[in-house]
C-alpha positions as YAML, in Angstrom:
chain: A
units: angstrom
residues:
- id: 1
  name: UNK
  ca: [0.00, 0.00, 0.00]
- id: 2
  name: UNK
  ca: [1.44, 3.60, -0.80]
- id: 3
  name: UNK
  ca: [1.00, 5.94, 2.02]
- id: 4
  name: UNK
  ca: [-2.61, 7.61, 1.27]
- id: 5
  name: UNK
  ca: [-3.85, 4.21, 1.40]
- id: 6
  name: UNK
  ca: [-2.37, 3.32, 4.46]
- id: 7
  name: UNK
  ca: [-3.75, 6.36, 6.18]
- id: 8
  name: UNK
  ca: [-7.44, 5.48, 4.78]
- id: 9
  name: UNK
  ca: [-6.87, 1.60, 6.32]
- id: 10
  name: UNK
  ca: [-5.85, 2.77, 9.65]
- id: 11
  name: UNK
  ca: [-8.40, 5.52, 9.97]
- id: 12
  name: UNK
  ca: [-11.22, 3.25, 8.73]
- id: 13
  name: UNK
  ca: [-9.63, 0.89, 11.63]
- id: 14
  name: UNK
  ca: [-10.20, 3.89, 14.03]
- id: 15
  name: UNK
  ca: [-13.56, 4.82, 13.25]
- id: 16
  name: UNK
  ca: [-14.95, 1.65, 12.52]
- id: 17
  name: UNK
  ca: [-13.65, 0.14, 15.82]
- id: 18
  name: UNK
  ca: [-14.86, 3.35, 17.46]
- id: 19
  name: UNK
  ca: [-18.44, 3.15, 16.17]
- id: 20
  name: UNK
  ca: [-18.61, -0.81, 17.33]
- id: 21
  name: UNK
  ca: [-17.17, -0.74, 20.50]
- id: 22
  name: UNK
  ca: [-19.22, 2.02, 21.01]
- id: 23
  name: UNK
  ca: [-22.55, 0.48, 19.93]
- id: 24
  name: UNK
  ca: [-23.21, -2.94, 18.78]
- id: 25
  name: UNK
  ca: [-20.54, -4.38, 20.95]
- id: 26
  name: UNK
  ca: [-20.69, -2.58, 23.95]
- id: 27
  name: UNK
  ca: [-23.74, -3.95, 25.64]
- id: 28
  name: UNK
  ca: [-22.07, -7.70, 25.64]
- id: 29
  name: UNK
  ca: [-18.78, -7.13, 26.29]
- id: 30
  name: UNK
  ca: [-20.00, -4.94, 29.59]
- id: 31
  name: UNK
  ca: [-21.81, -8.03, 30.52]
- id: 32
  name: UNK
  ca: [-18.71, -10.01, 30.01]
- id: 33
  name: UNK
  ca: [-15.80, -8.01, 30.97]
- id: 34
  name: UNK
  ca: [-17.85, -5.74, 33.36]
- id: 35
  name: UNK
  ca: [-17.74, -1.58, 33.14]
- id: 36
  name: UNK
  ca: [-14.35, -0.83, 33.84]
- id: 37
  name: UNK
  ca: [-12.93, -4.05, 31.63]
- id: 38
  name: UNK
  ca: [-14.85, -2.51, 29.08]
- id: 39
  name: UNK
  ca: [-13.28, 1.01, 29.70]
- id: 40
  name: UNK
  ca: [-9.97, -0.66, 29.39]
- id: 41
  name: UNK
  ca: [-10.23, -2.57, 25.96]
- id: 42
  name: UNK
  ca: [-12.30, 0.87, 24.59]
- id: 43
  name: UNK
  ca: [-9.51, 2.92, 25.25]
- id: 44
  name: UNK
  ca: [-6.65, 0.49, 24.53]
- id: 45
  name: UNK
  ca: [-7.89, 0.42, 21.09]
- id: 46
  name: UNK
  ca: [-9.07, 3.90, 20.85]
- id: 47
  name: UNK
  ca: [-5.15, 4.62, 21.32]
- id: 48
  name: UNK
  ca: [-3.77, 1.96, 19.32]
- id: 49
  name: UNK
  ca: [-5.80, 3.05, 16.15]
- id: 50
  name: UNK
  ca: [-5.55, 6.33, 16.54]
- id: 51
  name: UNK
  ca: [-1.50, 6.04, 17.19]
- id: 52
  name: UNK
  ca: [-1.15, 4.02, 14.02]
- id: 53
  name: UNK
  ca: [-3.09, 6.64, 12.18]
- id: 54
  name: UNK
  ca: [-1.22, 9.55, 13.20]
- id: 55
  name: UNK
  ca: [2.09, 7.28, 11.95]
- id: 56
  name: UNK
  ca: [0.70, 6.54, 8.86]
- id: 57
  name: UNK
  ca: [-0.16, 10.40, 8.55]
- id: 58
  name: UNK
  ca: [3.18, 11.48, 9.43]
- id: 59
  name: UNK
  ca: [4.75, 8.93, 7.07]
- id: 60
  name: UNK
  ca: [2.62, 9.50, 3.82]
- id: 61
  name: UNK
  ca: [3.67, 11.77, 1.13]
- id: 62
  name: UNK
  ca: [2.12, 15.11, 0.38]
- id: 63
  name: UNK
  ca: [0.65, 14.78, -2.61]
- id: 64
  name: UNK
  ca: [0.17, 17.80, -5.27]
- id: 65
  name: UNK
  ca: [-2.73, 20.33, -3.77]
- id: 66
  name: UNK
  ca: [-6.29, 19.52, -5.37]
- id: 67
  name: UNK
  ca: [-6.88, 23.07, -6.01]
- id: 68
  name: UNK
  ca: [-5.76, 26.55, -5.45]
- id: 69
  name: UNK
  ca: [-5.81, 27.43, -2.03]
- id: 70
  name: UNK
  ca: [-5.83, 31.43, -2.12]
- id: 71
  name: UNK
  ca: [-7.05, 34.07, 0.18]
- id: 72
  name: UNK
  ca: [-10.47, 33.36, 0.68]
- id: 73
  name: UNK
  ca: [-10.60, 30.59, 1.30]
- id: 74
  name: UNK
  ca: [-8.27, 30.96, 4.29]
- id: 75
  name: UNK
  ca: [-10.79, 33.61, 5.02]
- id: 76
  name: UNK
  ca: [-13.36, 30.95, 4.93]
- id: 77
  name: UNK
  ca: [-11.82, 28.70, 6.89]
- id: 78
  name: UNK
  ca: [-10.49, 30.72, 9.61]
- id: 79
  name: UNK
  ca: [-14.15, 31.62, 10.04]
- id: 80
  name: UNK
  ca: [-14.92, 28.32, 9.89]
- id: 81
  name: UNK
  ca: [-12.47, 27.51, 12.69]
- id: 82
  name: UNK
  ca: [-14.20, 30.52, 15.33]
- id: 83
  name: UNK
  ca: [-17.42, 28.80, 14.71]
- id: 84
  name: UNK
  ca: [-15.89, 25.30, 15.43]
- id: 85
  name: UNK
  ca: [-14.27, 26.86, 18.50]
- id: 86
  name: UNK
  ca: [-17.73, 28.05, 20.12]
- id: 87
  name: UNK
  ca: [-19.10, 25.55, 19.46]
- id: 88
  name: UNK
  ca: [-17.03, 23.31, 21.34]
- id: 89
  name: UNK
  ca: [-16.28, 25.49, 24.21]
- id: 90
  name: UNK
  ca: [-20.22, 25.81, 24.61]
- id: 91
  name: UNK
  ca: [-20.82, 22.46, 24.21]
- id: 92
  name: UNK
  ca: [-18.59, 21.80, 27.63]
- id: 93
  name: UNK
  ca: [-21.30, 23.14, 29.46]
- id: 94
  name: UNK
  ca: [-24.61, 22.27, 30.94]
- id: 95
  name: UNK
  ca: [-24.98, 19.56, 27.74]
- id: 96
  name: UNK
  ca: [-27.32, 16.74, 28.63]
- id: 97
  name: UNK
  ca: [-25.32, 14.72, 25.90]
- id: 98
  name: UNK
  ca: [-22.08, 14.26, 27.71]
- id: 99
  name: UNK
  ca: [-21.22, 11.21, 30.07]
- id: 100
  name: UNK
  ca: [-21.92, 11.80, 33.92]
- id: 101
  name: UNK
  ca: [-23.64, 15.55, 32.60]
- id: 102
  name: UNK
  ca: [-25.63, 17.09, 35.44]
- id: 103
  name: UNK
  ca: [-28.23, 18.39, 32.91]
- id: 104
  name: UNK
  ca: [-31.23, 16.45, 32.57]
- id: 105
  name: UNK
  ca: [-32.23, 16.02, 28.35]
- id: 106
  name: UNK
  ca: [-35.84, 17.08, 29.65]
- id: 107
  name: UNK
  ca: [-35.18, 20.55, 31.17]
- id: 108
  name: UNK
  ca: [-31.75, 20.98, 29.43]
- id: 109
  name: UNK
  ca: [-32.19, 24.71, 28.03]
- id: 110
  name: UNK
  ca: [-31.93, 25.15, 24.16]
- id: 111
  name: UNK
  ca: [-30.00, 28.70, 24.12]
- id: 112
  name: UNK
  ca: [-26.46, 29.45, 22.94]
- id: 113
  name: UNK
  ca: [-24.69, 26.41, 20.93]
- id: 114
  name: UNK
  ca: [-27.83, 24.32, 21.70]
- id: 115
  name: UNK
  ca: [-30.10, 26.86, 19.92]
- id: 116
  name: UNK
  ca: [-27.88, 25.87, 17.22]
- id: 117
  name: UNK
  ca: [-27.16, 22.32, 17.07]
- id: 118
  name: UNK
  ca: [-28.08, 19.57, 20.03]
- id: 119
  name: UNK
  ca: [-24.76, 18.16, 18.79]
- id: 120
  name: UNK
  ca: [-22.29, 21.47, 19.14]
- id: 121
  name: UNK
  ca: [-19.15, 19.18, 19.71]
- id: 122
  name: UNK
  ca: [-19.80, 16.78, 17.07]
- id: 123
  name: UNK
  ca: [-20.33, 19.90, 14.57]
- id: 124
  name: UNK
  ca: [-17.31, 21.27, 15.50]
- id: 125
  name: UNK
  ca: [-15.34, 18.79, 14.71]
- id: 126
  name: UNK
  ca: [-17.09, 18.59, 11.50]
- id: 127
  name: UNK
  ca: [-16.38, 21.96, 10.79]
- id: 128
  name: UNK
  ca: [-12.65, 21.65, 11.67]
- id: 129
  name: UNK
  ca: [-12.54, 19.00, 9.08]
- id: 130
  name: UNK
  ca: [-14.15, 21.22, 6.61]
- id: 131
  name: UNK
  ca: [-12.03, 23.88, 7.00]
- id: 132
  name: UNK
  ca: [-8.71, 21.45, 7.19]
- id: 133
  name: UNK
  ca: [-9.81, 20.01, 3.93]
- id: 134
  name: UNK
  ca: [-10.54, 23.72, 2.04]
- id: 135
  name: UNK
  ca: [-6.92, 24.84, 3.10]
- id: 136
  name: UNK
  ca: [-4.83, 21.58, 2.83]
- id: 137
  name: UNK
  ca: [-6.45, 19.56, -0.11]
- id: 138
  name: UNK
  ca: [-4.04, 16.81, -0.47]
- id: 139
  name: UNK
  ca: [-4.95, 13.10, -0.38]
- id: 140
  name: UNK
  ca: [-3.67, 11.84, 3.05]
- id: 141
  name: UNK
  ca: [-5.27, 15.10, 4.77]
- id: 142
  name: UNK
  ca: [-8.61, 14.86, 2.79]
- id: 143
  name: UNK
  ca: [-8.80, 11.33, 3.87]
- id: 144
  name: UNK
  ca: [-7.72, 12.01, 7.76]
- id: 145
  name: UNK
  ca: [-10.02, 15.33, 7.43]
- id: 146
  name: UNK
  ca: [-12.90, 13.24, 5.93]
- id: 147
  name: UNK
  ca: [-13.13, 10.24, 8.84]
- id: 148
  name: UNK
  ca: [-13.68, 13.19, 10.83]
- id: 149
  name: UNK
  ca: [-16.47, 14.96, 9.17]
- id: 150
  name: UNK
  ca: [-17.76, 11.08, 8.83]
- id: 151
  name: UNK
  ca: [-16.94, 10.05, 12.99]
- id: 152
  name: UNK
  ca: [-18.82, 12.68, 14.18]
- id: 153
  name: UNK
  ca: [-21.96, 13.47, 12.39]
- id: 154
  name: UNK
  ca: [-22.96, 10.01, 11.83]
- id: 155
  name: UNK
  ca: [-22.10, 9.54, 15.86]
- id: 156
  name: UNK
  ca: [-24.35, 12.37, 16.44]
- id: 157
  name: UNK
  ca: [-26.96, 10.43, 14.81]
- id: 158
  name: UNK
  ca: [-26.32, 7.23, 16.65]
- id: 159
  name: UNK
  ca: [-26.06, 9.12, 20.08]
- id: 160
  name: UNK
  ca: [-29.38, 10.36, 19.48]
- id: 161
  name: UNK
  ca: [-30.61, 6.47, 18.93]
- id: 162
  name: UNK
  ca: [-28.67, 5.61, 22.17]
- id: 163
  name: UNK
  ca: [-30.01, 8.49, 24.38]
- id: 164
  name: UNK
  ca: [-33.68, 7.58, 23.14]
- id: 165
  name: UNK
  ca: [-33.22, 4.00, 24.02]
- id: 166
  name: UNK
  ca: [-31.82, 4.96, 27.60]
- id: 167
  name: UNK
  ca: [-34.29, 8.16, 28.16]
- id: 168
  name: UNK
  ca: [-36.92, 8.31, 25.58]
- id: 169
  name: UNK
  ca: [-39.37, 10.90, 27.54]
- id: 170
  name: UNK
  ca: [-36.02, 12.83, 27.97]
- id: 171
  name: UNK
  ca: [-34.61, 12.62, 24.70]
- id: 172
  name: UNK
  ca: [-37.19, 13.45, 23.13]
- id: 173
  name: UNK
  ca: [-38.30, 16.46, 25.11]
- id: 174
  name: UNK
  ca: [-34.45, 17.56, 24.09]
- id: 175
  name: UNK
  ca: [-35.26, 16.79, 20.38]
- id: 176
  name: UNK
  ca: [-38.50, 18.52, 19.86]
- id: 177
  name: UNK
  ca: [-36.22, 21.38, 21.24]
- id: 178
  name: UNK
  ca: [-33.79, 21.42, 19.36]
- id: 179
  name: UNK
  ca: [-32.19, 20.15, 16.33]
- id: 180
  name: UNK
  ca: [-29.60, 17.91, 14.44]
- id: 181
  name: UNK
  ca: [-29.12, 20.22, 11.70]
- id: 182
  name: UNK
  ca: [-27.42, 23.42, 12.77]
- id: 183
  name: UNK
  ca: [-30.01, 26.21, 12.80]
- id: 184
  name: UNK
  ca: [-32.65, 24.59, 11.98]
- id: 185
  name: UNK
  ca: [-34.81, 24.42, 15.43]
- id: 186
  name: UNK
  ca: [-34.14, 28.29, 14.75]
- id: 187
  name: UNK
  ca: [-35.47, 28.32, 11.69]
- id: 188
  name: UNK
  ca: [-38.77, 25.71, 12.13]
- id: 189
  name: UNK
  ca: [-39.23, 28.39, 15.68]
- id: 190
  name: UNK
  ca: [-38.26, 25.39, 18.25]
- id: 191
  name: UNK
  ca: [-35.43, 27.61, 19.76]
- id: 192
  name: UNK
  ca: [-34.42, 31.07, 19.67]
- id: 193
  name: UNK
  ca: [-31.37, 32.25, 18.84]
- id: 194
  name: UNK
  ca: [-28.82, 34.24, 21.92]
- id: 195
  name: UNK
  ca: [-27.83, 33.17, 25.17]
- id: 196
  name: UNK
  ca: [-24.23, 32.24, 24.23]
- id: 197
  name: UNK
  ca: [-22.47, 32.34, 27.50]
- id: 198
  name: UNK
  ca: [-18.89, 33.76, 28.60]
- id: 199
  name: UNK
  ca: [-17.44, 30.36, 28.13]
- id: 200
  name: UNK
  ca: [-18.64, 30.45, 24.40]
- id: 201
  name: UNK
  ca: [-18.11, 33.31, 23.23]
- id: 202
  name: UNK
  ca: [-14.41, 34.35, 25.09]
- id: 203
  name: UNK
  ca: [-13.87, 30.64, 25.53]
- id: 204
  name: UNK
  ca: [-14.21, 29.66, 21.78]
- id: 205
  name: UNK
  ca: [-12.08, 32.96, 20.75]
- id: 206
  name: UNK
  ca: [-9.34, 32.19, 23.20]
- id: 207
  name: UNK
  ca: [-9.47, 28.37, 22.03]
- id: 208
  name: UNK
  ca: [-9.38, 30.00, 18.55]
- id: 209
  name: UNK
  ca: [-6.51, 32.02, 19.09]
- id: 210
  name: UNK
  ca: [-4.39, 29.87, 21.00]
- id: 211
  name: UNK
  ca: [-5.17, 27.09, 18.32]
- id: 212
  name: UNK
  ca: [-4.10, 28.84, 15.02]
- id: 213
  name: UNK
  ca: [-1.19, 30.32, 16.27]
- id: 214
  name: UNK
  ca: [0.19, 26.70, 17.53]
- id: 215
  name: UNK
  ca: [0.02, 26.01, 13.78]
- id: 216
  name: UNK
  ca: [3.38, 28.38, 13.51]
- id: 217
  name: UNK
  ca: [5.91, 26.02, 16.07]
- id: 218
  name: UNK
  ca: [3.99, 23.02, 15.12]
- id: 219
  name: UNK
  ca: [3.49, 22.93, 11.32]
- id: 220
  name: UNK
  ca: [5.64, 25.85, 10.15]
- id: 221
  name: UNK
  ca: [3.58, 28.51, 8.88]
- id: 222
  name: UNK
  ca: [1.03, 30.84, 10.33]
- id: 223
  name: UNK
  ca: [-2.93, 29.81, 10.52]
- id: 224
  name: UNK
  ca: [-6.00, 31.47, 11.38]
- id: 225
  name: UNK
  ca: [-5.94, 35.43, 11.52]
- id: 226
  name: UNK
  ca: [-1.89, 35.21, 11.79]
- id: 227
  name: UNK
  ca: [-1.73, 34.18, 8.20]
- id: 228
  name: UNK
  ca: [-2.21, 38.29, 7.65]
- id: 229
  name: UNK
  ca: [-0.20, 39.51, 10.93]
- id: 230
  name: UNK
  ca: [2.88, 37.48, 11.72]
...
């Protein structure tokens, strides 16, 4: 296999594994290896996939750009990127979706990033793939970027299944509120738009900040709003 392809077998490894440990198999292995067993073998493979993708990443070649990445769309993507980065830092707080969250699906409110999405994490990953694809269109990135995109909308989808099946009056109280589709409880009048708190707005620009100016040490050249200053 030449490098690209190596990159799409381990990543494929990665999210396939994630999406069966994390569903199908779950429920049985629990039963057999009990909750912290299961814990173990999760994130044993979690970090063996994901280590063998990053080296197969790092080792494949960087194939000719797809297209001609010019100034806008860096622009695009670097407002792609804020978006992604309030969204996440929103999503960290008072979301009924995350494991041991204090926020009950039923009264969880739908302001801020959940007027916007019920999934604001998994969307911002999305988005970061999005934008990582626009600005670095060559194979082994497009791939890597793509398994993202792919990882975390379809597991928004299944975590909706799974939180039905565990809470259904919950669940869906939280999904008549709300929406899969970003803006579009907005739109249909389920959810009004406002309420982002401190920790999404400052929180995501901080995040956003901090995030595209590590590009420089790390990768080498400037990201974000420091392609035009540094």
């Amino acid at each position: 296999m030449n490098g690209a392809e190596t990159v799409l077998a381990t990543v494929t490894t990665f999210v396939g594994t994630h999406f069966l440990l994390s569903h199908p198999l779950r429920r049985p292995l629990v039963a057999a290896l009990g909750e912290k067993g299961f814990l173990s073998v999760y994130s044993l493979v979690a970090v063996a996939t994901l280590g063998a993708t990053v080296w197969a990443y790092r080792m494949a070649e960087v194939t000719p750009l797809l297209w001609e990445v010019g100034g806008g769309l860096w622009a695009i993507s670097t407002i792609l990127m804020l978006l992604a980065s309030v969204l996440l830092m929103g999503s960290l707080v008072r979301n009924p979706a995350l494991v041991g969250a204090q926020s009950s699906a039923a009264t969880a409110s739908a302001r801020g990033v959940y007027a916007v999405t019920r999934h604001p994490m998994m969307w911002a990953f999305a988005v970061w793939g999005v934008a990582h694809i626009l600005i670095y269109p060559v194979t082994k990135n497009i791939i890597l970027s793509g398994a993202i995109i792919v990882l975390s909308l379809v597991g928004a989808a299944f975590q909706d299944h799974k939180k039905a099946t565990l809470d259904p009056q919950g669940w869906s109280a939280w999904i008549e509120r709300t929406s899969y589709l970003p803006i579009a409880a907005i739109i249909a009048g389920r959810a009004k738009p406002g309420g982002f708190g401190t920790h999404a707005l400052a929180g995501g620009l901080i995040l956003w900040l901090a995030a595209t100016w590590a590009h420089i040490p790390l990768a080498g050249w400037p990201a974000g709003i420091w392609r035009w200053i540094v």
